[in-house]
N, C-alpha and C positions, 0 to 999 in steps of 0.2 A: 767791739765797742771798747775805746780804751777810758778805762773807768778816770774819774772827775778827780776821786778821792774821798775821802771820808769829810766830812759837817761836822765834827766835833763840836759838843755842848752840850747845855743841860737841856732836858726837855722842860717846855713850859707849863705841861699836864701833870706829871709823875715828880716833876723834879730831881731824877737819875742823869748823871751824868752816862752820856752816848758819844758813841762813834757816827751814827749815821742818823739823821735827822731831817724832817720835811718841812717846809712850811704851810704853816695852817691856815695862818690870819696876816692882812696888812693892816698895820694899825695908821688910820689917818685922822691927823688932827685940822683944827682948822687955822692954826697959825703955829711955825715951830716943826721940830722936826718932827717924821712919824716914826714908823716905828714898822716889825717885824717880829712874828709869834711862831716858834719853832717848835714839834714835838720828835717823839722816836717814833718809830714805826707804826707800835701796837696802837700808843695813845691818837695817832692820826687816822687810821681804820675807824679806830673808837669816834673819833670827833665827825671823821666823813658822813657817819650816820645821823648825826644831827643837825636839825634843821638850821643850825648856825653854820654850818659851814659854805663855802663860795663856792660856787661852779668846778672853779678851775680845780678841788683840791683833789680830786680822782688822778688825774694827768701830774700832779706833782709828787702822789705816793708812789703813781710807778713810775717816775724815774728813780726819786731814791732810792726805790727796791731794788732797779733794774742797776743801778752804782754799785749799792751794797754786795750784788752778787757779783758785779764786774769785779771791785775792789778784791773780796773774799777770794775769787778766783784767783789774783792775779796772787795777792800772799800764797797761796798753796804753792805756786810755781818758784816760789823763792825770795818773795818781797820782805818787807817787813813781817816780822812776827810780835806775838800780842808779849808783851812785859806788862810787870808788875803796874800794877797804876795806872793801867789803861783802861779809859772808858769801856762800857758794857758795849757788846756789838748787836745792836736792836734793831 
């Protein structure tokens, strides 16, 4: 699988700045743009479990797991490595 890459940003539960990030929620409004609600890893597990969450959001934790480990992999082989000031890898 050649990984996507990393989702960088903050998550929308913890407020931690991340490397690898899911989507949890679409936000729609009824005129105007919507919107999109992003957490890290743990906090999306955390949120899967309540009844607020959507169907879909089991199949969108594990791809970003299934990234995060692509991505992780491929650094080891020689990619990028983590400096100073780089988001947490969650």
């Amino acid at each position: 699988m050649e990984p996507e890459g990393p989702n960088p940003g903050t998550c929308c539960r913890c407020d931690l700045p991340v490397m690898h990030r899911a989507l949890i929620a679409i936000i729609e409004t009824g005129s105007g743009p919507g919107g999109s609600a992003y957490a890290c890893l743990p906090c999306a597990r955390d949120y899967a479990k309540t009844s607020l969450a959507p169907e879909w959001i089991g199949e969108t934790i594990a791809h970003a797991e299934a990234m995060r480990v692509a991505w992780d992999e491929q650094e080891e082989r020689g990619g990028e490595g983590a400096g100073p000031g780089r988001p947490l890898r969650l």
